[in-house]
N, CA, C and O atoms as a DFTB+ gen file, in Angstrom:
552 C
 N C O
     1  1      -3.095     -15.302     -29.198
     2  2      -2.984     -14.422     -28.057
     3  2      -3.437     -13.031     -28.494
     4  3      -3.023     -12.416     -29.476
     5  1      -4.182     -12.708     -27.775
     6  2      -4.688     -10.817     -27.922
     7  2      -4.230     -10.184     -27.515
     8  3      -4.066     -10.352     -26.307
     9  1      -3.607      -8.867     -28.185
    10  2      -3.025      -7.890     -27.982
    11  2      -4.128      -6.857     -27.813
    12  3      -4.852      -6.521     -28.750
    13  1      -4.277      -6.113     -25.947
    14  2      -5.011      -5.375     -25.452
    15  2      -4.507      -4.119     -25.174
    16  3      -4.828      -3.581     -24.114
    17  1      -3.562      -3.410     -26.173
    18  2      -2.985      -2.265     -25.611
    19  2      -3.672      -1.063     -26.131
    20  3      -3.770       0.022     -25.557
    21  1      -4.141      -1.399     -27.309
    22  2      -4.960      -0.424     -27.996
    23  2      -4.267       0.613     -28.662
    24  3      -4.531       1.816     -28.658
    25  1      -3.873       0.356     -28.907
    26  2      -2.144       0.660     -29.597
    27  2      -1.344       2.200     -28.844
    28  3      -0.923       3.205     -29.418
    29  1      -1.372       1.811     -27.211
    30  2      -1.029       2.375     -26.878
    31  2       0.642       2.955     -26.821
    32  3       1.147       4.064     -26.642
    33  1       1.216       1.473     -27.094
    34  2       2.710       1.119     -26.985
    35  2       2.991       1.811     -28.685
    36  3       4.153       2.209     -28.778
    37  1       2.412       1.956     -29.607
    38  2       2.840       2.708     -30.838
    39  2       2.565       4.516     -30.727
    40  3       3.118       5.356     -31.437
    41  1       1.561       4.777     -29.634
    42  2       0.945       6.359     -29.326
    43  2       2.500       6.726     -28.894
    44  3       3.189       7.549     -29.497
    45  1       2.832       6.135     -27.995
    46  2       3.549       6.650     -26.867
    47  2       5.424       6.432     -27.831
    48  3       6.451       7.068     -27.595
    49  1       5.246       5.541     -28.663
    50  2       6.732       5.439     -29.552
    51  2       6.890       6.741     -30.280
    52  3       7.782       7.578     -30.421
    53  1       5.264       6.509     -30.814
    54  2       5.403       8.209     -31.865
    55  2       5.781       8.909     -31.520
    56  3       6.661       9.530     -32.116
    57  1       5.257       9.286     -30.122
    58  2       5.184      10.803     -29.487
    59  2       6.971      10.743     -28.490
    60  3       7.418      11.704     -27.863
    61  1       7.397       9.899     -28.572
    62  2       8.519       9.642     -27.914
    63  2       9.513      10.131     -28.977
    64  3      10.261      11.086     -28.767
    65  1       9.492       9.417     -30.161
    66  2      10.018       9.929     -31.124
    67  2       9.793      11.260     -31.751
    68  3      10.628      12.159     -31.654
    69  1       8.964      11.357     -32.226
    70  2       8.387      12.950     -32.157
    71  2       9.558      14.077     -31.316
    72  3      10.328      14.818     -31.926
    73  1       9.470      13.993     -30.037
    74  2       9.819      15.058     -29.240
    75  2      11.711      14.400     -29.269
    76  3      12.441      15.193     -28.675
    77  1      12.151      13.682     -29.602
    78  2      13.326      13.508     -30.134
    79  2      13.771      14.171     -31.740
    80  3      14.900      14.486     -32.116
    81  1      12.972      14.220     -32.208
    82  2      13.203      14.706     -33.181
    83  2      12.823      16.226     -33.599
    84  3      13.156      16.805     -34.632
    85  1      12.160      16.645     -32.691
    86  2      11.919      18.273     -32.694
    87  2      13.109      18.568     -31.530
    88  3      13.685      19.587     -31.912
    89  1      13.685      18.121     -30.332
    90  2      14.606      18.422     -29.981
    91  2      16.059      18.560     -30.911
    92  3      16.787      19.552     -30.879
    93  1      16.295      17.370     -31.716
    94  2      17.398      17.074     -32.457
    95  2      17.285      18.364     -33.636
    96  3      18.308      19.012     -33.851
    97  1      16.289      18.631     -34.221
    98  2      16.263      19.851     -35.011
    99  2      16.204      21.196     -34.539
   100  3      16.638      22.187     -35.127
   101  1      15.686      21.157     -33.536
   102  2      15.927      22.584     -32.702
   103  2      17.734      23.061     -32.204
   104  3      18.239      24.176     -32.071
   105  1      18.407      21.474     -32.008
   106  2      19.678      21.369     -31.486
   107  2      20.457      22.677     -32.399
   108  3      20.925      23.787     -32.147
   109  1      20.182      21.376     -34.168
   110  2      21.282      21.502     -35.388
   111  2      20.303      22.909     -35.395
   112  3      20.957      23.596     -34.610
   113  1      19.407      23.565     -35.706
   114  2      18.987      24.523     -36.424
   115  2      19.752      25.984     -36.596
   116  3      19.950      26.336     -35.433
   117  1      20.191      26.836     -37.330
   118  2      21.491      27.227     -37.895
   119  2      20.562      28.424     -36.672
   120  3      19.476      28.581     -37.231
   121  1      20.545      29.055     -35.673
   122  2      19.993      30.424     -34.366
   123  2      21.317      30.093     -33.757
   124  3      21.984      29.142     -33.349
   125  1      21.343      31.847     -33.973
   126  2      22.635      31.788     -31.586
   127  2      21.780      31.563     -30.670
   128  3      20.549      31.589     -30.701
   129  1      22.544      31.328     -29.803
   130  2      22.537      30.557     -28.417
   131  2      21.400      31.566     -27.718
   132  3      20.927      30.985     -26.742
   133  1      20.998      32.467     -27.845
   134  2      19.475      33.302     -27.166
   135  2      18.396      32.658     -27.580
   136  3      17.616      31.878     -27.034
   137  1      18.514      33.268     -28.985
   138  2      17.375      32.352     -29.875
   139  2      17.088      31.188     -29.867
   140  3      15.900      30.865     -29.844
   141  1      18.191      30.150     -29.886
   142  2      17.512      28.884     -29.550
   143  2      17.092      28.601     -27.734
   144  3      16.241      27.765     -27.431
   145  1      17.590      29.162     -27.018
   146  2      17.233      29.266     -25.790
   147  2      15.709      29.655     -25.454
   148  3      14.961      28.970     -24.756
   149  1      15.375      30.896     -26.083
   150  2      13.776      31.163     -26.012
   151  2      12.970      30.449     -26.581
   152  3      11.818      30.346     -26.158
   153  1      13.419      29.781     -27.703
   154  2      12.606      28.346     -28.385
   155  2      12.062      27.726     -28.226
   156  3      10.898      27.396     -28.450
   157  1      13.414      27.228     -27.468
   158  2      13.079      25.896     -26.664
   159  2      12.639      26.223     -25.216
   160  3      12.829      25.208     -24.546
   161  1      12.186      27.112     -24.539
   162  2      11.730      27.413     -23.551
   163  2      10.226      27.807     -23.753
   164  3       9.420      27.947     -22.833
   165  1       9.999      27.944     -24.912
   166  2       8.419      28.496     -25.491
   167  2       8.261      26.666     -25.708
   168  3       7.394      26.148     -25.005
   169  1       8.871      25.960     -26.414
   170  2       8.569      25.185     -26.829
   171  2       8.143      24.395     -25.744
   172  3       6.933      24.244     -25.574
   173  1       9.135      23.751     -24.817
   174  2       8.915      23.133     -23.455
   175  2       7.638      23.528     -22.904
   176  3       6.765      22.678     -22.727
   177  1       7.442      24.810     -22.602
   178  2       6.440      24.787     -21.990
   179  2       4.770      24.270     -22.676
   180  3       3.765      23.986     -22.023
   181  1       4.965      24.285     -24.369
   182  2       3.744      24.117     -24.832
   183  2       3.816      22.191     -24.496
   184  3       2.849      21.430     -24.452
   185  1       5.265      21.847     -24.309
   186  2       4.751      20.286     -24.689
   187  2       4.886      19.949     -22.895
   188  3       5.146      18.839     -22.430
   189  1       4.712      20.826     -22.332
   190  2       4.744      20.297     -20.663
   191  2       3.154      20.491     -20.330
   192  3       2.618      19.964     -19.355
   193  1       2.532      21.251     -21.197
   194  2       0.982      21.509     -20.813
   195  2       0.489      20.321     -22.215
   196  3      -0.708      20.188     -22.471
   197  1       1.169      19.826     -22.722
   198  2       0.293      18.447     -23.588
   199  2       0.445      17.373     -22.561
   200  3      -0.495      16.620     -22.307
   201  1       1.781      17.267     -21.871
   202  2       1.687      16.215     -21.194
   203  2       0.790      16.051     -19.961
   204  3       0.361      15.041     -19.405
   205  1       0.661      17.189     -19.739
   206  2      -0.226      17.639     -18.097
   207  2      -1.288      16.895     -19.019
   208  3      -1.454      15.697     -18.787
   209  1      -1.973      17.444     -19.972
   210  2      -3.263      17.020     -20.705
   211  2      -3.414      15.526     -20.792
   212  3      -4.348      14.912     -20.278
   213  1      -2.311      14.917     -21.561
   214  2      -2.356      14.085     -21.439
   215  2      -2.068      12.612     -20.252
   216  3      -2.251      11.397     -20.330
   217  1      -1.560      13.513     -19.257
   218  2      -1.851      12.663     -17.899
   219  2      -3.219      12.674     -17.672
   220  3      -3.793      11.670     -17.251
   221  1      -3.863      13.833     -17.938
   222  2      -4.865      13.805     -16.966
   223  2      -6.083      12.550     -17.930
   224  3      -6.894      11.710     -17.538
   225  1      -5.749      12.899     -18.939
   226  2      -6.688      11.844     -19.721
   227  2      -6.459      10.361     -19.409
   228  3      -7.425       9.610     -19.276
   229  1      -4.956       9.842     -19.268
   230  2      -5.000       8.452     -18.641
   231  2      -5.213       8.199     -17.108
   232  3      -5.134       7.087     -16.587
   233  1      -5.501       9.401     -16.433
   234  2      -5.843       9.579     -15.042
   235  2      -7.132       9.255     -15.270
   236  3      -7.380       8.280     -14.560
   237  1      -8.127       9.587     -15.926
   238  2      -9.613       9.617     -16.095
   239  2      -9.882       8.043     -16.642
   240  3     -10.504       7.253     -15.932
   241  1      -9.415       7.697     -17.824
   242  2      -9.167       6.489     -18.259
   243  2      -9.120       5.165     -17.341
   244  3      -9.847       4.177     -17.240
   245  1      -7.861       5.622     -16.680
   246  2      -7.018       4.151     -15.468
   247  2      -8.056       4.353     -14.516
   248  3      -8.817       3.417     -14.274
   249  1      -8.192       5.482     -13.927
   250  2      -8.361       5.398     -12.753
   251  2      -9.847       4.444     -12.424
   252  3      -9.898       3.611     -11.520
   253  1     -10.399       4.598     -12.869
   254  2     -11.920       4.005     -12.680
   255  2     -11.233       2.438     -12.511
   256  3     -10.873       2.040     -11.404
   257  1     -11.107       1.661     -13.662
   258  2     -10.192       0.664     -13.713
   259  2      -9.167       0.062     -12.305
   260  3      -9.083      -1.088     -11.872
   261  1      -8.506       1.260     -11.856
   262  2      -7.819       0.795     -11.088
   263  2      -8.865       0.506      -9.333
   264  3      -8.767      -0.400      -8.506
   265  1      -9.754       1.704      -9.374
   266  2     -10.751       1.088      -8.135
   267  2     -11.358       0.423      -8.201
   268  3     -11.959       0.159      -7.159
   269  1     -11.697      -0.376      -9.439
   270  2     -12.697      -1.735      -9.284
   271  2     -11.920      -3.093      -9.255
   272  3     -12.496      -4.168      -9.086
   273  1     -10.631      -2.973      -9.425
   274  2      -9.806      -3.433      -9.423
   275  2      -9.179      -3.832      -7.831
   276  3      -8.792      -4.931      -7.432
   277  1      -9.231      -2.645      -7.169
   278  2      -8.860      -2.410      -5.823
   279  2     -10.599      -2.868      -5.039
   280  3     -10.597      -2.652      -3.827
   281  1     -11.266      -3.145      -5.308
   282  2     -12.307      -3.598      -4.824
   283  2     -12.869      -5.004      -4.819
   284  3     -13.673      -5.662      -4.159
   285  1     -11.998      -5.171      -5.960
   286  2     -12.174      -6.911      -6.439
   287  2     -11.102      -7.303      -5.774
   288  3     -11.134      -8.493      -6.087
   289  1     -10.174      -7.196      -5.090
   290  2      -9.041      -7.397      -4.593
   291  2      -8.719      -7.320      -2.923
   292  3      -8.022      -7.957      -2.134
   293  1      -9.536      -6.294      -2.868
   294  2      -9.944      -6.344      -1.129
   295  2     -10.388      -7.412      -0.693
   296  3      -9.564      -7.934       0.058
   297  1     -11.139      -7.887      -0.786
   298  2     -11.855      -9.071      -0.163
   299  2     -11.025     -10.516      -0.304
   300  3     -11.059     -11.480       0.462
   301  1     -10.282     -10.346      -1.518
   302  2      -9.417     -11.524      -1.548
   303  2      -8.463     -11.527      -0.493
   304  3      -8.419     -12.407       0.367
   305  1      -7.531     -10.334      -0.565
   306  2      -6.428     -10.045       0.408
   307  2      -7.192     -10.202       2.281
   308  3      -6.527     -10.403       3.297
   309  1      -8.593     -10.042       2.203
   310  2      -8.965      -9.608       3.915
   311  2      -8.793     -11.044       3.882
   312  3      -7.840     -11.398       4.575
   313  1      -9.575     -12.243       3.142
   314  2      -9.370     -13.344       3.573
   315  2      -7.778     -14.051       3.862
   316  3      -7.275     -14.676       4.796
   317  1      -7.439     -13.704       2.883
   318  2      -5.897     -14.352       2.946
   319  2      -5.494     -13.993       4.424
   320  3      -5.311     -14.882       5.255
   321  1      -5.392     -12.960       4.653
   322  2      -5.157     -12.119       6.047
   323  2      -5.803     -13.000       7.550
   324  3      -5.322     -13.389       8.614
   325  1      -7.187     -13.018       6.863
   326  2      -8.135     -13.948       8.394
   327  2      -6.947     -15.459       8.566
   328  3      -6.482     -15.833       9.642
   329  1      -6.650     -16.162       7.099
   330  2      -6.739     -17.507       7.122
   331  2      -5.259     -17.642       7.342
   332  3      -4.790     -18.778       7.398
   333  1      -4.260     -16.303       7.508
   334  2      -3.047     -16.767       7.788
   335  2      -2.773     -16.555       9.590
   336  3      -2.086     -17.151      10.419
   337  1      -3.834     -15.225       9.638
   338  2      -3.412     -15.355      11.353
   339  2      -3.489     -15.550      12.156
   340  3      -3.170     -14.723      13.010
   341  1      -4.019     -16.908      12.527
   342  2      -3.678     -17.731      13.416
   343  2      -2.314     -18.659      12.825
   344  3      -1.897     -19.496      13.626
   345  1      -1.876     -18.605      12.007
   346  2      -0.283     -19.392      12.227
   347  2       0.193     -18.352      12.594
   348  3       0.437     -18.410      13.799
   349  1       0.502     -17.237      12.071
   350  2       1.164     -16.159      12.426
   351  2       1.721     -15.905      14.040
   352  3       2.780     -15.741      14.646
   353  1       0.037     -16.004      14.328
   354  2       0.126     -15.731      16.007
   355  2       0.536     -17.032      16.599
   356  3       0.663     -16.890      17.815
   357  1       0.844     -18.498      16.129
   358  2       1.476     -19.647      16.894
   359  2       3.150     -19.448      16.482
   360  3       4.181     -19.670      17.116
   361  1       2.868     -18.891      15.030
   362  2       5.215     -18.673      14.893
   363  2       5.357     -18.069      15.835
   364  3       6.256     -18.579      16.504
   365  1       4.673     -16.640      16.596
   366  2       5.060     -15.727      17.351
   367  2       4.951     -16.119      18.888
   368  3       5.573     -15.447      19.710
   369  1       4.297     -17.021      19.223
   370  2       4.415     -17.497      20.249
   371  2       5.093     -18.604      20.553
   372  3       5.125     -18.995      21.719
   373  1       5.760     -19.296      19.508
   374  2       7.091     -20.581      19.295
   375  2       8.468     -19.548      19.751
   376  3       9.200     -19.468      20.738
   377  1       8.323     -18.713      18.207
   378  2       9.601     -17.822      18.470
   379  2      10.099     -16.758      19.608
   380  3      11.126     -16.748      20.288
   381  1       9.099     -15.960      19.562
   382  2       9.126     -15.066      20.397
   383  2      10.046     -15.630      21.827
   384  3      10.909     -14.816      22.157
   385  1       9.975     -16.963      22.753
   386  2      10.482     -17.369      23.855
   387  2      11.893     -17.733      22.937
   388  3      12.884     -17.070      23.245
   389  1      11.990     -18.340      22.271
   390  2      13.294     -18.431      21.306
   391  2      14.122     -17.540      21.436
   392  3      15.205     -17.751      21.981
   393  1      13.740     -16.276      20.918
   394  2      14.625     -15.100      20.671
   395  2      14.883     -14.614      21.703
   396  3      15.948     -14.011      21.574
   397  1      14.398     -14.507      22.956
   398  2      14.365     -13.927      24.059
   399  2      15.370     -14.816      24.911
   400  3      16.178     -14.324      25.700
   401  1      15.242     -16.101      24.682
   402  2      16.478     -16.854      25.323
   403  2      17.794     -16.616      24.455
   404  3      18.883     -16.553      25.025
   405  1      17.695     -16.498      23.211
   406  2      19.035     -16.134      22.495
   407  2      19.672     -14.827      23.426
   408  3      20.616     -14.530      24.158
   409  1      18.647     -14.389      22.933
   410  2      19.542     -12.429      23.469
   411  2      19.907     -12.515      24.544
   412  3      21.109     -12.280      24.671
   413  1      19.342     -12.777      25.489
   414  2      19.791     -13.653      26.979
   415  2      20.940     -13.735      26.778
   416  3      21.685     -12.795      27.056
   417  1      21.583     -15.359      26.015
   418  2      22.458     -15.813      25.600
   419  2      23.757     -14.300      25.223
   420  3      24.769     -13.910      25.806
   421  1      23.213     -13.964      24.302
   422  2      24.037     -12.772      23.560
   423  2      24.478     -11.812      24.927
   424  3      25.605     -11.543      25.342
   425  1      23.540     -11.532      25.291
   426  2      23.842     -10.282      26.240
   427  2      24.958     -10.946      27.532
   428  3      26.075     -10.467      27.729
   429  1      24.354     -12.183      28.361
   430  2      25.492     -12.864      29.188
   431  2      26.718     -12.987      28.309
   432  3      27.661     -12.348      28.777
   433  1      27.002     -13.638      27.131
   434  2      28.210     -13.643      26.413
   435  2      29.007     -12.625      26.776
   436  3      29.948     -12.562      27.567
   437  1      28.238     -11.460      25.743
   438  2      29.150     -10.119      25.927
   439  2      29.600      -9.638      27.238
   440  3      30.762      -9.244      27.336
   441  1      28.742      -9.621      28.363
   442  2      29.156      -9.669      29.615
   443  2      30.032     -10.028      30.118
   444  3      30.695      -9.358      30.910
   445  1      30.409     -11.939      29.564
   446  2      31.548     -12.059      30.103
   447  2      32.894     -12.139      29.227
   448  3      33.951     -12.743      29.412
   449  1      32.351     -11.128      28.001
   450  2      34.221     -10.908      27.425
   451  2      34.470      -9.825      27.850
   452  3      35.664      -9.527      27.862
   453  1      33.487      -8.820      28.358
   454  2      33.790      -7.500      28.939
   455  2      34.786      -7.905      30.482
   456  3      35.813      -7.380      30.913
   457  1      33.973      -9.021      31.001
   458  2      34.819      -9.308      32.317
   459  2      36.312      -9.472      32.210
   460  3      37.273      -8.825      32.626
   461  1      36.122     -10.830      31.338
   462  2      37.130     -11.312      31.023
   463  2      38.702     -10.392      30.542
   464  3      39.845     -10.569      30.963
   465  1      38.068      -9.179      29.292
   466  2      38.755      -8.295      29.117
   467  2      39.396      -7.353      29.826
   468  3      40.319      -6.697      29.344
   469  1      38.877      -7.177      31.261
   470  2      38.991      -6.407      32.358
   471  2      39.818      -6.576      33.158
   472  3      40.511      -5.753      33.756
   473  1      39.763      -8.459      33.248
   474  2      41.006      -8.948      34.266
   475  2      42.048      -9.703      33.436
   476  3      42.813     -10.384      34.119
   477  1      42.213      -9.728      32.328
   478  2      43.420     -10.232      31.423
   479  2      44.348      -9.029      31.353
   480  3      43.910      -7.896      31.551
   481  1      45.342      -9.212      31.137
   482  2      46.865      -8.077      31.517
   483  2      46.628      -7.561      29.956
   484  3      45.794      -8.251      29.369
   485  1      47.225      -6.431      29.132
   486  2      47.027      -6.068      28.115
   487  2      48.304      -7.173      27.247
   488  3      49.100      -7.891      27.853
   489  1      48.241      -7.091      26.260
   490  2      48.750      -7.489      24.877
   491  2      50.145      -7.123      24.398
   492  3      51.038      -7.628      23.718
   493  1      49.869      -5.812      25.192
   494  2      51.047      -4.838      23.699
   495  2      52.459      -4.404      25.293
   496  3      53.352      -3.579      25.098
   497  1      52.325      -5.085      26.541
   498  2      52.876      -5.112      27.505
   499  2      52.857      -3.951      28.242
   500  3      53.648      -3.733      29.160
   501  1      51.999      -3.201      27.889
   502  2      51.426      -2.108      28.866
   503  2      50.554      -2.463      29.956
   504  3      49.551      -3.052      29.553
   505  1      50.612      -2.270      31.431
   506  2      50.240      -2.407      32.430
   507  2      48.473      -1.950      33.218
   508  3      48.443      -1.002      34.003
   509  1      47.362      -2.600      32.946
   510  2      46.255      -1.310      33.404
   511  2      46.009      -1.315      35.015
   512  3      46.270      -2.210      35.818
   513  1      45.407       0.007      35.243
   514  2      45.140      -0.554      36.559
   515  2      43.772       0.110      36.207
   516  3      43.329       0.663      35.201
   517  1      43.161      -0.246      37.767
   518  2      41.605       0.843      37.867
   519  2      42.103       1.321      39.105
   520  3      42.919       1.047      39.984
   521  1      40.930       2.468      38.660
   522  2      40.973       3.297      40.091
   523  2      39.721       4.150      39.859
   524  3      39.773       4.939      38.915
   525  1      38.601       4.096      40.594
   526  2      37.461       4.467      40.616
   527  2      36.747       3.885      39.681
   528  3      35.849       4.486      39.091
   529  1      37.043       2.733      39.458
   530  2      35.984       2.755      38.272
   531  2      36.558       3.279      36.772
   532  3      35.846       3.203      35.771
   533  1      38.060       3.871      36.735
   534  2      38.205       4.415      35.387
   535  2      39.312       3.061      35.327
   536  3      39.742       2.275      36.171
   537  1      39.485       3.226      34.062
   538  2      40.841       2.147      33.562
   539  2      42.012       2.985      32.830
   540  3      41.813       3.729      31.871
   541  1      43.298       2.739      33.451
   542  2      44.340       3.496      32.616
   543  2      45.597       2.572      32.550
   544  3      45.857       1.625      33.292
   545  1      46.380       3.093      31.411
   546  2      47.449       2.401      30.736
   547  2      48.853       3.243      31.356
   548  3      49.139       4.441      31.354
   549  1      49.474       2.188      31.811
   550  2      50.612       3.065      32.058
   551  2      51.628       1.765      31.594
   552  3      52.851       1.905      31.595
């Protein structure tokens, strides 16, 4: 089996380690709390403009890669797409009357526990009545 990383997975350990270990010595290093503060704020910023650098280099790198990639891949996905929809459009015309008789279903249900709830006496032996249209407990 070939290993195609190009020893990217050891670049990125170094440099992982690396900046663990200039942190960890900057930590212990015998400065007060100013001094190591400006340090590491000089410092940060030099290794936030390596990383910018070094994004932009695997930006230049990948990226080409990733649009020929995305081009070899289009045409696979448009077909898949042509050759699934017509089932698509027969599930949706099976289901679609399906679901529409459910909710039906659902919506009359609820309808009639609302009724039902309306003309059953309460529970807890409190009395309701209506009157306009409002409901009250006495």
């Amino acid at each position: 089996m070939a290993n195609n990383d190009n020893g990217s997975s050891f670049g990125f350990g170094f440099l992982f380690g690396g900046i663990i270990g200039v942190l960890i010595g900057v930590l212990l290093a015998p400065r007060s709390g100013s001094e190591t503060r400006s340090d590491l704020a000089e410092r940060s910023e030099a290794w936030r403009s390596r990383a910018e650098e070094m994004a932009a280099k695997v930006r230049e790198r990948v990226g080409p890669t990733v649009e020929s990639a995305k081009e070899r891949v289009a045409p696979a996905v448009e077909n898949v797409r042509s050759r699934i929809a017509p089932a698509m459009d027969a599930v949706r015309e099976t289901v679609t009357p399906v679901v529409e008789q459910v909710g039906s279903r659902i919506g009359s249900g609820r309808q009639a526990d609302t009724d039902d709830q309306a003309e059953s006496p309460s529970t807890d032996g409190a009395e309701e009545t209506k009157t306009n249209g409002e409901t009250s407990q006495t």
